[in-house]
Every structure is written in structure tokens, then in C-alpha cells.
N, C-alpha and C positions, 0 to 999 in steps of 0.2 A: 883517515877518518872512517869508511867502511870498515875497513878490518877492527878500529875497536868497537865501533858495532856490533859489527860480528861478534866477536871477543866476548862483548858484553850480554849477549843477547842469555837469555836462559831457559835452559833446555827444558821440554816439554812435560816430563814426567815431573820435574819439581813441580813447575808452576802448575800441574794439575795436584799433585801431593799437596802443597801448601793452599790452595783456593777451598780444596774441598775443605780438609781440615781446620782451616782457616773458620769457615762459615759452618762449621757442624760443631767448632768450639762457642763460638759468639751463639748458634742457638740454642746449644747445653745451657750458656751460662746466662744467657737471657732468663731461660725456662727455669733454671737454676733457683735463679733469686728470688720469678716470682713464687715460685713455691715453699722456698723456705721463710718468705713473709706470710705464707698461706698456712702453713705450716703452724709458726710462732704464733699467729692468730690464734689456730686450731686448740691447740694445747692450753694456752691463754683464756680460751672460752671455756675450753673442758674442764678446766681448773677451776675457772669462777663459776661453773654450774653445780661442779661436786661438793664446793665451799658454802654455796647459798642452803642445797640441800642438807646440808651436814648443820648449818645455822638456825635453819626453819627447826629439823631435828629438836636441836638442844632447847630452842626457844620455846620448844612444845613441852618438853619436859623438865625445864626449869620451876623452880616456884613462883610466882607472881608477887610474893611479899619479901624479894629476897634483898630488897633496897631496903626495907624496914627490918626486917627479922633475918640479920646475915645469919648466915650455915655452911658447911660444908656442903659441896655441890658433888654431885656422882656424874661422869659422862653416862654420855648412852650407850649399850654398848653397838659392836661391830664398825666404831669407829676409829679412824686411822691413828697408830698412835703417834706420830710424828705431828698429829693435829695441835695447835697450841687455843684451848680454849676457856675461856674467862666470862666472867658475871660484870657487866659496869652499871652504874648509875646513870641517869644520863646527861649528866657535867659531865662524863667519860670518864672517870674516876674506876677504878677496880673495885670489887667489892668482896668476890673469891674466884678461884682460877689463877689459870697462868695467863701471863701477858706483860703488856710496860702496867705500870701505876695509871698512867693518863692516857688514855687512847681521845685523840679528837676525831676521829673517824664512828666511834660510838655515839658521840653527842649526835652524830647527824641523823641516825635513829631512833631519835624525839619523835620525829613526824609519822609513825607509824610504816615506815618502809625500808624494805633491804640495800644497805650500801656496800660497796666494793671498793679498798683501792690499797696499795702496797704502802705499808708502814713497818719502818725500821726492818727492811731486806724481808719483810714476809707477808707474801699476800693475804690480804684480810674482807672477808666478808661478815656484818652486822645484820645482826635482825634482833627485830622488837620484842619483848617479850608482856602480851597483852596482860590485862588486869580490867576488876570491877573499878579504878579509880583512873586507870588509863594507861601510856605506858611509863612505869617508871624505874623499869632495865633493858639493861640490853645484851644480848648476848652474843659475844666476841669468838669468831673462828676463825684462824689463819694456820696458812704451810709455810715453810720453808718456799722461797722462788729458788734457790738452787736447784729444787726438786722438779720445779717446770722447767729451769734451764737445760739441767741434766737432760729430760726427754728431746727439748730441743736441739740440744747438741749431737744426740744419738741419733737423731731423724736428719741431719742437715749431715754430718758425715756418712748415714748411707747414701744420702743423695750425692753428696762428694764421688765416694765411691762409684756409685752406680755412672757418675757421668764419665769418670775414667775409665771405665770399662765401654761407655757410646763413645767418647772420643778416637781412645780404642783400638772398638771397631771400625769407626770409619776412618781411622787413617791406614788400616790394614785394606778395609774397600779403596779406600783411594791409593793406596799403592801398586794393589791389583791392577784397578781401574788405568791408573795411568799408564802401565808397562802395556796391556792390553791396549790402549790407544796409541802408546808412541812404538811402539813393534812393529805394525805395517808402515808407518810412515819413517821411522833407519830403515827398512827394508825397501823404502821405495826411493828410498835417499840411495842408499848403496844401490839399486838398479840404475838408477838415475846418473850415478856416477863411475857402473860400467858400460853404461849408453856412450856416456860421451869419450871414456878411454875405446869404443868401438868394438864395441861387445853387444851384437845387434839379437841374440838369443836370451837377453834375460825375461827372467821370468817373475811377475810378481805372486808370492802364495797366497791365498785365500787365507782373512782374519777375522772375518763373521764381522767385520765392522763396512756398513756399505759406501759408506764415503771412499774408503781408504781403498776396497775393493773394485769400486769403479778407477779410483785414479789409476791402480796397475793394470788393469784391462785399457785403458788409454794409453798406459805408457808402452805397452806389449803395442798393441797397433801400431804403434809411433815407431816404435825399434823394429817390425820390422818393415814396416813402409820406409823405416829410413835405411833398412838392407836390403831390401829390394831394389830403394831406388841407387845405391851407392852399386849393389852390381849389376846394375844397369849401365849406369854411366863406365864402370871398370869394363863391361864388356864392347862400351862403343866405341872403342878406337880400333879394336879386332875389326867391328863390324861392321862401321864405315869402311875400313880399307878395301874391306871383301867386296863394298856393295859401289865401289867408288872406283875397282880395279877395270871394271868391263869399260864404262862409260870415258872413262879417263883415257884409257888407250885408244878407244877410236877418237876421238878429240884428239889425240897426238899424233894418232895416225892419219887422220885423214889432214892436221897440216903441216907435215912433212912429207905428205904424197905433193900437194898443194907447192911447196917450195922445190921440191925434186923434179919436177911434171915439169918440163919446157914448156911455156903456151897455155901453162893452168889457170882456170879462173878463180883467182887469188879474191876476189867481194864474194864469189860462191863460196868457197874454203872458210873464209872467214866469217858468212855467215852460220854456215854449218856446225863453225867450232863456237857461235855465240849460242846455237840453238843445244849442243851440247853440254857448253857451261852452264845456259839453263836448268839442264836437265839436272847435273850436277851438283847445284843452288837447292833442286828441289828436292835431291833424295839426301841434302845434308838436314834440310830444313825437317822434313821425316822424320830423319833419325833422332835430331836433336829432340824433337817433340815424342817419341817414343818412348827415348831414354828417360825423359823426367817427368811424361806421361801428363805431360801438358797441352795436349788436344781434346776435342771436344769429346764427350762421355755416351752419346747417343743421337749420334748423324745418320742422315738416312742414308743410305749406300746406294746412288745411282751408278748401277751395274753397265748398262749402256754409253753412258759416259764415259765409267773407268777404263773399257775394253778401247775405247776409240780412241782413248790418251795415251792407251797402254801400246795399242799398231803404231800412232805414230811418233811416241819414243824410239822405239825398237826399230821401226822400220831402214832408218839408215845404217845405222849398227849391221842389222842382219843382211841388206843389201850388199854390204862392202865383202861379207863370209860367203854370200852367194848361199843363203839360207833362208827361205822362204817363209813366211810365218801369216801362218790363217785363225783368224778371230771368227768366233761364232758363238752368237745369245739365244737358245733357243725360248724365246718368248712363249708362253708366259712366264716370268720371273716374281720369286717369293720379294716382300721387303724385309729388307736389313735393317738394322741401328750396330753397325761397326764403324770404327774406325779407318774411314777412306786411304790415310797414310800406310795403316797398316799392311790392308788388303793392298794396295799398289809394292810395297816393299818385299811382300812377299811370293807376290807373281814376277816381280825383278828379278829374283832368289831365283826363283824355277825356271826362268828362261831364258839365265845369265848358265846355270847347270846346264841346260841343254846344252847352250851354244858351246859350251868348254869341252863334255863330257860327251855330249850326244853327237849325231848326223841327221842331216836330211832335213825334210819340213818338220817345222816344229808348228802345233797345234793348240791354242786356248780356245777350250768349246765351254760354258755356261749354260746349266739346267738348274730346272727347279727340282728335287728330287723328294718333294712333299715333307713338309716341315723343315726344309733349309735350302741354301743354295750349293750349288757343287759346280765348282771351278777346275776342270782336269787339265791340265798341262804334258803334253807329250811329245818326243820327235821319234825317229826312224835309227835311232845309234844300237850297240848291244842290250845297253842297259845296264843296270846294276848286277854286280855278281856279287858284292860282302851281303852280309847280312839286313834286312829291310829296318830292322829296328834300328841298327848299328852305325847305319849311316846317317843320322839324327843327332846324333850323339857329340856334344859339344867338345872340340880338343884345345885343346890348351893353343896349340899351332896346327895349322893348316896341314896333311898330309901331301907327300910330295904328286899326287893328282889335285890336289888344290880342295881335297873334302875337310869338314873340320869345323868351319864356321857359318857359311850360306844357310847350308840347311837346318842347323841348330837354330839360328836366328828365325828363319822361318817359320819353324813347327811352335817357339816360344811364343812370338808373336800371333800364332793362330790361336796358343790358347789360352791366353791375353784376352783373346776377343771370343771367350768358349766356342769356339771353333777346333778343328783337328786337322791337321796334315798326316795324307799317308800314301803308303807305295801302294798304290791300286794292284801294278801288273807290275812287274821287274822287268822285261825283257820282251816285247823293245816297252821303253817304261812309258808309263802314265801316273804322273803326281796329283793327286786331287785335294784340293782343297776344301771342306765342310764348315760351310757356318750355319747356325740356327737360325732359321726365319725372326722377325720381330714379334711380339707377343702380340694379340688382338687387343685393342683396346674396350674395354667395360664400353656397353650399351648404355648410351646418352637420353637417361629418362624428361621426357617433357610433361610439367603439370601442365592436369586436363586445363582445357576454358570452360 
């Protein structure tokens, strides 16, 4: 059932081609009709006003005794010779002139007034012709009606005419018109339908039409929020494993110390390895919410809080390495609006690198450094000797010192949250972390009392 739907459905430029056309035919020939009834009037009156005057004419220059004393009659001149004009009595009778024998349309010009009306195919106009004894002719003038048909016909075929050429035109507008309407919308179809074959770079063109132009600026957002978040998700199985390799192994290790240990205390181990799986629970819970970017948009960032969550994560971890690790806030501190998961994941990152890469105490000290916060992470090892940009630098695989994805993840995330990760000092290193303080909020006006 869809698909003959579908099947059936018809395509846009017709049903714009056939509506307009449709409705600029029906007002042609609306307009059409009433004009050429306007028209047929026109001609109709013009006719019987040239006939009245051409009657009055004759009527003035006929004889007055030409019922008693027939004669030859002389037209006037400058009148049409197609005119057919005649002398009656008025019985209706002919007396001289052309015309029928009996006109009954003449009789009606007893009463001293002008009549009109079509006899025998020609229209005819009567008038009186006055006397000392009253009226007792009357004088007969008619055309040919082919001769007003004829005009009518010539005026109702240019309007024929004329509407074939407005039809025309607008079915040439409305073909225009429709290719110009359904153009951006195949074009947002076929985006539409390399979206979904995963082709997350299309692009809709600008068509000067604003409907059709905002829906490709939505569908553009849309493809690539939906590439963003697809390689997001492709890179969270890299990234979890990175972020999931430190925690995991002391959880392993500390119980398999726990069972190898003669005399161990197996509910201390055990709780250890629950406070671990914890930990565990909450850096998948991160990342899951990272990756599809389903955490809150504008949290306040308690800095003091994070650092003291952040010592006693780490704390067992780095006791077991015999690597000491000192937190310090120096208060006052700027406010935030980041992403608390963030900021914890990626101090993870830098002090999960330490403990791999570096030696010695490692160090989270927090300052305000006027207009943002600054998070430096450092220990006592060499340090970095590749290149500072380079080591950021996302690899496909992990290099065999284990670089490659930590810190890629990290510096992403930082500017995720317009923040910036970078190599302060190479050697012995210090990582700093930059976020932008929160924006002041507008001055809350109170109407006077």
C-alpha cells in the first residue's frame, strides 16, 4: 500500500505547472466572456446610435407630403452605402426606397418616436418624419447584422488571441516557476539521501528561495552533528580502552597481590577492588556521555570538589607506584560553566601520562590566571622530547610508548569545552590545562518604588 502511494504521488513541478495554469486559464476565460458580452453590447449600441442618427438625417430631409405626393427620394449624402433606406406610410407600407413592401416596425413610428429592432437579418432603425397634419411617414434605415457580426467576431478572435498568448505566458511563468521551486527541494532530497548512505559533508546550495534555504542550513547542521557524533562514538572504544587501561590494572593487581599475599586481608582487597570498580562505573559513565554529548550544557565547575575527588581516586593507584601526588587550589578561583566529566577525564589523561611516562611527584596546582582557570599537571621524569604539537596528534594506534590516544582525547575534549591544552615546559614537563572563566552576568535592574 505505501509504495502505490508513493508510485502514485505527483511530482511537484507538475502540480505547480498545472494549478497555475489551471487558474490563469479559468481567469482568462472568465475575463474572456465577460468582455466579449461587453463587447457584443458595444458594437450593438454603436450600431443602433449611427442608425438612429443616419434616420433623424433622412427624416429631416425627406418631404413631408411624401404619403400624398410619392416621388423619387435622393439619400443624403455621406451616407453609408451599404445603408438600406426606404419612405413608409404608416400602415408600414413602402412608399419609395429600398426595403421589404411591409415593414411592421415602421407602423410603430406613428407615435412620433424612434424605434429599433432587427427585421429580416438587418438591423433597423425608424423615425418620424413630422408634418403640418402630423406624422404621416416614416423613414426606414437599416444595415446588414453580418456587418456588426463581422466587427464582433474580429474583436472576440483578438481577444481569443490575446488570451493564448496570457495563457502563454503563464504557463511559461509557471514552468519557470516550478523548476525554481522544486530545484532546491531534489537537491535537498538527494542530500537527504546521501545523509543517510553516510555522507556526513553534504552541502545544500543556496536557491534564493528561503523556505528551501533554511531547510538545507538545518539539514548541513544535522549531517554534521550526525558526524561529529558518529566519530565520536568510532573513537570511543580507542578511548575508553586508554582511559580504562590504568584503573583496570590496579584493580587486578592489587587482587592478585590480595590472593598471592599469605595472611592478606581479602574484605580490605576486596573492598578496594569495589572502590576501583567504582571508579571504573564512572569514567565509562563519562565517556559514554562525552561521546553522545549528553551531559549538561552549562554546570558550574566546583574546582575544589573536583581536585579532592581527583586525590582520592588516584591516591591508591599512585601509592601502590610509590608516586606521590600533591593537589593544590590557589584560591581565589575564577567560575566555570564546563563540563565537570570533561574536566575530570582529562586530568585522568594527564596523570594516567605521568605515571606511564614520567617519575617522581607528580603535581595538580590550580590558579586563576584572570580571565580563566589554569590547571598545570606536572611530575620529575625527562619529559617530552618528540615534537610538542606532535604529541597531540591523534594515531590511528597507540605508539609502542603507549602515545597516540590519551592526549589526543584530552586536548579534543578541552576544546569541546573552548578551553586549550598545551605543553607549558617540555622537560621535566608541565601540562596546563586553560578554560575560560564564565561570562558575568547582565546587571539585574529593579523598578524604582
Amino acid at each position: 500500500m505505501p509504495n502505490r502511494t508513493r508510485g502514485a504521488s505527483t511530482p511537484l513541478r507538475r502540480q505547480l505547472l498545472v494549478t497555475i495554469v489551471g487558474i490563469t486559464s479559468i481567469a482568462v476565460l472568465v475575463l474572456a466572456l465577460l468582455l466579449a458580452v461587453a463587447v457584443e453590447r458595444l458594437y450593438h449600441s454603436e450600431a443602433i446610435t449611427k442608425l438612429e442618427r443616419d434616420a433623424t438625417r433622412v427624416a429631416a430631409t425627406a418631404p413631408d407630403d411624401e404619403a400624398h405626393n410619392p416621388r423619387p427620394f435622393t439619400k443624403p449624402a455621406g451616407l453609408n452605402k451599404r445603408l438600406v433606406v426606404g419612405i413608409y406610410r404608416v400602415d408600414g407600407s413602402r412608399i419609395v426606397g429600398d426595403g421589404p413592401h411591409i415593414s411592421p416596425l415602421a407602423s410603430e413610428a406613428a407615435n412620433g418616436r424612434l424605434h429599433e429592432s432587427v427585421e429580416d437579418g438587418t438591423l433597423t432603425v425608424v423615425a418620424p418624419i413630422p408634418s403640418e397634419v402630423g406624422v404621416t411617414s416614416i423613414a426606414r434605415v437599416g444595415m446588414p447584422q453580418d456587418e456588426v457580426y463581422d466587427r464582433r467576431n474580429r474583436a472576440w478572435l483578438l481577444m481569443a488571441v490575446f488570451a493564448v498568448v496570457v495563457i502563454g505566458l503563464a504557463a511559461a511563468a509557471a514552468f519557470y516557476q516550478s523548476r525554481r521551486l522544486a530545484r532546491p527541494l531534489e537537491r535537498l532530497t538527494r542530500a537527504a539521501q546521501s545523509l543517510g548512505d553516510g555522507d556526513f559533508t553534504v552541502r545544500a546550495e543556496p536557491s534564493g528561495v528561503r523556505e528551501a534555504d533554511e531547510a538545507g542550513r538545518a539539514l548541513e547542521v544535522t549531517a554534521r552533528h550526525l558526524g561529529s557524533m558518529l566519530d565520536r562514538e568510532r573513537a570511543f572504544s580507542a578511548d575508553v580502552s586508554h582511559q580504562l587501561r590504568t584503573p583496570l590494572t590496579g584493580l587486578l593487581l592489587g587482587l592478585e597481590s590480595a590472593l598471592e599475599r599469605p595472611g592478606a586481608d581479602l574484605t580490605a582487597a576486596i573492598r578496594a577492588a569495589v572502590r576501583r570498580g567504582e571508579h571504573l562505573r564512572d569514567i565509562i559513565d563519562d565517556l559514554l556521555r562525552l561521546a553522545r554529548d549528553a551531559g549538561p550544557d552549562a554546570e558550574v565547575l566546583d574546582v575544589p570538589e573536583l581536585l579532592g575527588d581527583l586525590r582520592s581516586r588516584w591516591s591508591a593507584t599512585l601509592t601502590g607506584v610509590d608516586r606521590p601526588l600533591s593537589v593544590t587550589a590557589h584560591d581565589p578561583l575564577p567560575e566555570l560553566h564546563v563540563k565537570a566529566s570533561a574536566v575530570r577525564q582529562i586530568l585522568d589523561v594527564l596523570i594516567d601520562n605521568a605515571v606511564t611516562h614520567g617519575a617522581g611527584h607528580i603535581t595538580v596546582e590550580a590558579s586563576d590566571i584572570g580571565g580563566g582557570l589554569a590547571l598545570d599537571v606536572s611530575d620529575q621524569g625527562p619529559g617530552v622530547t618528540d615534537d610538542a604539537e606532535d604529541i597531540f596528534a591523534r594515531r590511528h594506534t597507540a605508539s609502542a610508548e603507549g602515545h597516540g590516544i590519551g592526549l589526543a582525547l584530552a586536548r579534543s575534549l578541552a576544546e569541546a569545552e573552548g578551553g586549550r591544552l598545551v605543553l607549558r615546559r617540555p622537560s621535566p614537563p608541565i601540562f596546563t590545562l586553560l578554560l575560560p572563566a564564565a561570562e558575568p552576568l547582565p546587571p539585574t535592574t529593579h523598578p524604582h518604588s
